[in-house]
C-alpha positions in Angstrom: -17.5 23.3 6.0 -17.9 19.6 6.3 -16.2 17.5 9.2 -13.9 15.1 9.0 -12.4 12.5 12.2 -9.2 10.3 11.1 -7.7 8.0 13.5 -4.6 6.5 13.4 -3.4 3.8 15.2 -0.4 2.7 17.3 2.1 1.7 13.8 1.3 5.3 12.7 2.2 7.5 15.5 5.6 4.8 16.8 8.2 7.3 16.0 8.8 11.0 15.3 9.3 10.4 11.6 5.8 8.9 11.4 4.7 11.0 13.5 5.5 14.0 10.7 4.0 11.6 8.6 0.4 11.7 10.0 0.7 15.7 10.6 0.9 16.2 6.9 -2.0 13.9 6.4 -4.1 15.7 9.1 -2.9 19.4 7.6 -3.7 18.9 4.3 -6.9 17.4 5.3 -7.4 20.5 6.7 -6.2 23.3 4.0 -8.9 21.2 1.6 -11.3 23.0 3.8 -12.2 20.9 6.6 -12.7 20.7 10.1 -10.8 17.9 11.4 -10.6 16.1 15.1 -7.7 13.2 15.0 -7.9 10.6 17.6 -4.6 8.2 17.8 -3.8 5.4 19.8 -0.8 4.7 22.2 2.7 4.9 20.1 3.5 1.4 18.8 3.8 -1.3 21.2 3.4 1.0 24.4 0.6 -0.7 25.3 1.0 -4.3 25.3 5.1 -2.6 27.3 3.0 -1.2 29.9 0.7 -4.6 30.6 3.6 -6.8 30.6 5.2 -3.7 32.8 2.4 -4.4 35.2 2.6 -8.5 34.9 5.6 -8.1 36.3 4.7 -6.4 39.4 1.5 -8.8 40.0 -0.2 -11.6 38.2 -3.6 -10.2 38.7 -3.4 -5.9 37.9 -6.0 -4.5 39.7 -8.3 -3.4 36.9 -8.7 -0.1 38.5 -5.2 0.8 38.1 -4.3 -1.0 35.3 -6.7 1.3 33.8 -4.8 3.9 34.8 -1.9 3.1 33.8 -2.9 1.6 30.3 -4.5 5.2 29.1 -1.2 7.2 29.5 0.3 5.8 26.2 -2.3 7.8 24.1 -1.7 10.6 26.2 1.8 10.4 24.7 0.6 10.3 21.3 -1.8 13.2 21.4 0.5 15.9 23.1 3.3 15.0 20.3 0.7 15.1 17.4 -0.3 18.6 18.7 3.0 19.6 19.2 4.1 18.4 15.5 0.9 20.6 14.1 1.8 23.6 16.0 5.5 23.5 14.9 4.1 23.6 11.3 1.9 26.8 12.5 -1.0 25.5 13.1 -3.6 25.3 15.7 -3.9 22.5 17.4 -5.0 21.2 21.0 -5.1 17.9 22.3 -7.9 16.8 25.1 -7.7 13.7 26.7 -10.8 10.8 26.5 -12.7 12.8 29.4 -11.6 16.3 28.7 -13.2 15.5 25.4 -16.8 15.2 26.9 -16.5 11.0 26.4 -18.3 9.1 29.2 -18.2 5.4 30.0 -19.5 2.3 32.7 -17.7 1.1 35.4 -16.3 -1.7 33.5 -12.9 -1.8 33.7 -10.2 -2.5 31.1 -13.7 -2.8 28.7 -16.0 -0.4 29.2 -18.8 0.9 26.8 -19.3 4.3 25.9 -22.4 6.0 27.7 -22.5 9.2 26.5 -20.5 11.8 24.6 -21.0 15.5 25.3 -18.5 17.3 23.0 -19.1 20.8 24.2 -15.0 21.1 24.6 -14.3 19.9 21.2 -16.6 22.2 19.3 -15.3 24.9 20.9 -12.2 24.3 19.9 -13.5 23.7 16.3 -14.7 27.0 16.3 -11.8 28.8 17.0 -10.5 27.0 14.0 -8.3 24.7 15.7 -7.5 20.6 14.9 -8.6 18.6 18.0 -6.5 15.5 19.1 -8.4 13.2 21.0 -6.9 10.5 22.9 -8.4 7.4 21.7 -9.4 3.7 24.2 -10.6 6.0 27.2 -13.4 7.4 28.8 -14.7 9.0 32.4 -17.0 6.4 34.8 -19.8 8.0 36.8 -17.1 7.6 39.7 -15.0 10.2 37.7 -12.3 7.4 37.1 -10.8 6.6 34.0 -12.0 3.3 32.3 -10.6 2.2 29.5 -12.8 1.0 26.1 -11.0 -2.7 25.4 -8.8 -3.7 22.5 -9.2 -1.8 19.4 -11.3 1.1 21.6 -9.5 4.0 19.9 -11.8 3.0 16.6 -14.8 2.5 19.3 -13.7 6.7 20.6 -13.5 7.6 16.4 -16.5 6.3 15.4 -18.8 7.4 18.1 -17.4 11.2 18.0 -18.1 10.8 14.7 -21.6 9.9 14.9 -21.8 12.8 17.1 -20.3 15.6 15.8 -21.9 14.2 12.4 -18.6 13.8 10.5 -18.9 13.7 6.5 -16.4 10.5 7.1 -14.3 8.8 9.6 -11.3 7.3 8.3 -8.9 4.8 9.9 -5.5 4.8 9.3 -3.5 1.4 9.6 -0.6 0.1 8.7 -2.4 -2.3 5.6 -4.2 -0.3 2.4 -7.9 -1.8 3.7 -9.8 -4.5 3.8 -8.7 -7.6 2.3 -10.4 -11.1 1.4 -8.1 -12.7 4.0 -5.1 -11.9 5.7 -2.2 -11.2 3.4 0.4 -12.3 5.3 -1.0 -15.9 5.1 -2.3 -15.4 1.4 -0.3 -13.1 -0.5 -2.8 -12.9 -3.3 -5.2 -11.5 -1.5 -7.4 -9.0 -3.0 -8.3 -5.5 -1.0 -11.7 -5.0 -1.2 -13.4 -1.3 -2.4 -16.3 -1.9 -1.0 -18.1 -3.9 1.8 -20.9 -3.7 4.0 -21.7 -2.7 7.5 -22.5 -6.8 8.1 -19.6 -8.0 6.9 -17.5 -5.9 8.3 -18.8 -6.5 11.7 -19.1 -10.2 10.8 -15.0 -10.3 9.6 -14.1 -8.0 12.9 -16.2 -10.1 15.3 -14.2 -13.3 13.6 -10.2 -12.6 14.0 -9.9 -9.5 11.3 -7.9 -6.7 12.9 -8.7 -4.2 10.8 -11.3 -2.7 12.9 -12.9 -3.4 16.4 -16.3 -5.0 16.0 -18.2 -2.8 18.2 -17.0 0.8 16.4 -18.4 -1.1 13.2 -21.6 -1.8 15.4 -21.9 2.0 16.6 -21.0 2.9 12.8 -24.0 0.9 11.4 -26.1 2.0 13.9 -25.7 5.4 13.4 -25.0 5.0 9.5 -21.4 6.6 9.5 -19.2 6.2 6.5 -15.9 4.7 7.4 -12.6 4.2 5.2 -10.1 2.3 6.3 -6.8 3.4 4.8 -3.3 3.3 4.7 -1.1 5.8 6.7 1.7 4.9 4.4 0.3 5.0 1.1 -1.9 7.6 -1.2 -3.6 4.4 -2.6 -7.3 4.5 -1.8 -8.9 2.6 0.7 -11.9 0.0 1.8 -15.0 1.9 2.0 -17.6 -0.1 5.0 -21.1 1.8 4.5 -24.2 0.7 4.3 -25.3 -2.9 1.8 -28.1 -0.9 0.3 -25.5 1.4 -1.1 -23.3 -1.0 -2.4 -23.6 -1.4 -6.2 -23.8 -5.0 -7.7 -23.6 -6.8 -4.4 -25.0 -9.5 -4.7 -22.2 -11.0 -7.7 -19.8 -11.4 -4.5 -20.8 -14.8 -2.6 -17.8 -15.0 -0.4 -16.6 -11.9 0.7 -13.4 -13.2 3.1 -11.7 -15.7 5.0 -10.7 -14.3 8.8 -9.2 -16.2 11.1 -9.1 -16.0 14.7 -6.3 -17.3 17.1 -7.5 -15.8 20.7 -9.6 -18.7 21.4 -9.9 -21.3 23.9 -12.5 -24.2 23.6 -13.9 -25.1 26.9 -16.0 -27.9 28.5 -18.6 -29.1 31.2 -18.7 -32.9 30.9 -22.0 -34.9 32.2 -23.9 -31.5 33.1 -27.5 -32.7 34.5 -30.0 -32.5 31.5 -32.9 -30.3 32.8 -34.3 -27.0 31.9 -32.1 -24.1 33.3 -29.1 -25.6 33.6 -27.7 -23.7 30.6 -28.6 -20.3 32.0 -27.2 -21.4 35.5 -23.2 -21.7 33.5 -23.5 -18.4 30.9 -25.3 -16.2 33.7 -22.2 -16.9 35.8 -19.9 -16.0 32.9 -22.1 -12.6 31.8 -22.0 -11.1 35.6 -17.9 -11.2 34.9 -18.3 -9.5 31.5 -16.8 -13.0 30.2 -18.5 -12.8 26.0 -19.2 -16.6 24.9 -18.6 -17.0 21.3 -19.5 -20.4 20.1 -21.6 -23.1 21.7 -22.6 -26.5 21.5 -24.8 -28.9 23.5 -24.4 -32.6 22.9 -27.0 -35.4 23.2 -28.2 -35.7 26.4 -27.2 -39.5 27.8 -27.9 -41.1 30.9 -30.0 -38.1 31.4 -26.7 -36.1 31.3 -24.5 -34.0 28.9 -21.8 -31.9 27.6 -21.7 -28.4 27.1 -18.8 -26.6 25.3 -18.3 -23.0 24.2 -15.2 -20.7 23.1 -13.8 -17.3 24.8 -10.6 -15.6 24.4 -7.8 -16.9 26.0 -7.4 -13.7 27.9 -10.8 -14.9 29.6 -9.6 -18.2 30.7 -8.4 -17.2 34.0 -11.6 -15.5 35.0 -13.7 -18.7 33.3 -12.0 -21.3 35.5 -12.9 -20.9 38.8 -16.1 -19.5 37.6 -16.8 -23.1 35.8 -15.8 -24.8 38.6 -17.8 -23.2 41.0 -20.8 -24.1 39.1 -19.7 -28.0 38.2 -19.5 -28.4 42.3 -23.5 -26.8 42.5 -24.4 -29.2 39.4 -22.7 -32.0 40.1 -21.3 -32.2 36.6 -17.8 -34.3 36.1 -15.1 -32.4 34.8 -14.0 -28.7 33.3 -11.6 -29.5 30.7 -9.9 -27.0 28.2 -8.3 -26.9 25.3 -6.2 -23.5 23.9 -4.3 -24.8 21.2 -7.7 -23.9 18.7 -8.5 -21.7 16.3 -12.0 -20.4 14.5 -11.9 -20.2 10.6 -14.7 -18.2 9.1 -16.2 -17.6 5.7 -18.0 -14.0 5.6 -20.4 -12.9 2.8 -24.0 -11.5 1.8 -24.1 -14.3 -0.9 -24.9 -16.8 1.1 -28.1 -15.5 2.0 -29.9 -16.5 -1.4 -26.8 -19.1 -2.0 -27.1 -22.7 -0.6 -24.3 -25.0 -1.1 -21.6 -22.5 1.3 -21.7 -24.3 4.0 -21.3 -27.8 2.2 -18.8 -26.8 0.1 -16.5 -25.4 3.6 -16.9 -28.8 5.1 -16.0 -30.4 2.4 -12.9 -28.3 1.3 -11.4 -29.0 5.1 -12.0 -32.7 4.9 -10.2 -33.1 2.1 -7.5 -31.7 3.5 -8.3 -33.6 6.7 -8.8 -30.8 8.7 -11.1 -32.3 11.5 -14.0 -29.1 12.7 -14.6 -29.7 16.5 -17.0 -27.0 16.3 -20.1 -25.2 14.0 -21.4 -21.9 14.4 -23.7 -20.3 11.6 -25.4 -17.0 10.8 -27.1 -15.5 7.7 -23.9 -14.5 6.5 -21.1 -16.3 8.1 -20.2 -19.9 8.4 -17.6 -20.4 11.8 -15.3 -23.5 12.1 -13.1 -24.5 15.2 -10.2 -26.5 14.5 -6.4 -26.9 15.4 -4.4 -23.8 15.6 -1.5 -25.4 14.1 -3.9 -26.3 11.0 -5.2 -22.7 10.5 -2.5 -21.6 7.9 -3.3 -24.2 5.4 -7.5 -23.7 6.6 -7.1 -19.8 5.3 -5.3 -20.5 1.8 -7.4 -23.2 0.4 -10.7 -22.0 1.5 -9.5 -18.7 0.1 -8.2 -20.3 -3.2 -11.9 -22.6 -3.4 -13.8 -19.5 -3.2 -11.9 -17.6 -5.7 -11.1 -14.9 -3.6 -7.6 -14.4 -5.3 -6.4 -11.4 -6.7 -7.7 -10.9 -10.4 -5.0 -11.2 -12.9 -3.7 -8.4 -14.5 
């Protein structure tokens, strides 16, 4: 009997009629001869209610609590997806993050998994039952609850998957897969039925909300197949496994176009140009768990220089007075940022063994006179800040260049 662990997020589990919806996905899952552990995330906006819930009390939620109080929603979800199975006979229980054996740091409102122990769950499994788990949490060595970060109920389906050795974890959302870009913004966009591991990680770790970058990380790591699906729709889904498994690969030099609005571009002007300088700025940000996405170092002049880098504008409260801290101890000039940007990026395998991508980008946005403010590269993805207000017009004709369109019919 092979094992199967479906998630579904917020969208699928926001009312009682969706709700049914997902228990007759999860039942017949199970009558094809399965076992089956379902982890779901908070009911449709309850989350981002009970943040602003907490806003309004304070500015500054003690993480500790807001911990607490963040992981309730997908206690909601699980007790009425086990109550739903039950009322259709059968057995079902649902176990929060650490009733379900799931163990994390003491970072707050992000924490990584440590450990899982499943004992609970496949005992549960054994008696034949479905196990709901609630997705986004875990238990710190303190034995408080931490919660796993945005997207962490895909972070809680992919890791028990890799432990329990699930035949496939599926995702359910509220779009059919993977696309080459977002179809809101192109509505010829063409769902993918394939992609790898890398550009998966490379489109979630760039804006793509299909999936949280680090449960693609864990996935890869621990080679679990993963489908991302519609809960809406029979139609199949994206399939993100392994690039050595993926037939005729290499005929596909773009993959996608992802976009990413949570970014702010900050500054250190006239920073002292000598060796450790560097380490002195991001060694501050890493000991506040603050990620740095793209950097750039200018020119030194006058033995001095400027040093820029993006984070999420959800950091740029903790990066101020961090930044300004350090430009007193330097004797730098000025910490200036700007939060009306965006990062474009162009994701595919291609461009390994394909010169010209990166060429081709630049040139594309200037004639549209896009102006890029900022350059980050990797094997297989090419990164571009520029306005916010410009990213719209960025997406469709770098999408349309690349002929990532849908194929005619």
């Amino acid at each position: 009997m092979s094992l199967v662990v479906m998630k579904f997020g917020g969208t699928s589990v926001a009312d009682p009629e969706k709700i049914r919806r997902v228990t007759e996905r999860v039942i017949k899952t199970k009558k094809a001869g399965n076992q089956v552990v379902v982890v779901v995330s908070a009911p449709g906006d309850t989350t981002d209610n009970l943040l602003s819930f907490a806003r309004q009390i304070t500015n500054n939620p003690d993480p500790r609590e807001l911990d607490l109080l963040l992981s309730t929603g997908e206690q909601v979800s699980i007790a009425l997806v086990s109550m739903a199975i039950k009322s259709r006979g059968y057995e079902a229980i649902s176990l929060t993050g650490p009733q379900a054996g799931i163990y994390a740091d003491t970072s707050y409102t992000r924490a990584k998994i440590t450990k899982i122990e499943p004992k609970k769950i496949l005992e549960e499994l054994r008696k034949g039952r479905i196990v709901i788990v609630a997705g986004f949490q875990g238990l710190n060595p303190y034995e408080e609850i931490t919660t796993l970060g945005r997207g962490g109920s895909d972070l809680t389906a992919v890791a028990l998957a890799a432990v329990l050795k699930a035949r496939i974890c599926q995702i359910y959302t509220d779009v059919e897969g993977v696309y080459t870009a977002d179809p809101r913004i192109v509505p010829r966009a063409r769902k993918l039925d394939c992609i790898s591991y890398d550009e998966m990680l490379e489109l979630a770790g760039s804006g793509a909300q299909v999936l949280q970058a680090r449960a693609v990380e864990v996935a890869k790591k621990f080679d679990v197949p993963l489908e991302v699906r519609s809960t809406f729709s029979e139609s199949r889904g994206t399939l993100v496994k392994g690039g050595e498994k993926i037939m005729k690969l290499e005929e596909a030099l773009v993959s996608g176009v992802s976009y990413d609005k949570n970014q702010v571009k900050l500054s250190i002007t006239d920073v002292p140009d000598r060796p450790g300088i560097a380490a002195k700025i991001f060694g501050a940000l890493a000991k506040e768990n603050i990620n740095v996405d793209m950097i750039i170092q200018s020119a030194a002049r006058d033995k001095n220089n400027d040093i820029s880098f993006t984070v999420t504008r959800d950091d740029l409260k903790k990066c101020l007075p961090i930044l300004k801290k350090v430009r007193n101890e330097l004797g730098a000039s000025e910490v200036i940022y700007d939060d009306k940007v965006a990062k474009i990026s162009l994701i595919g395998v291609g461009m390994k063994t394909h010169p010209g991508v990166a060429a081709k980008m630049f040139r594309t946005l200037a004639e549209e006179k896009i102006n890029i403010e900022m350059i980050s590269t990797s094997e297989i993805k090419i990164s571009c800040v520029i306005k916010e207000n410009e990213i719209g017009k960025a997406v469709k004709v770098l999408h349309s260049v690349f002929e990532l369109e849908k194929k005619s019919a």
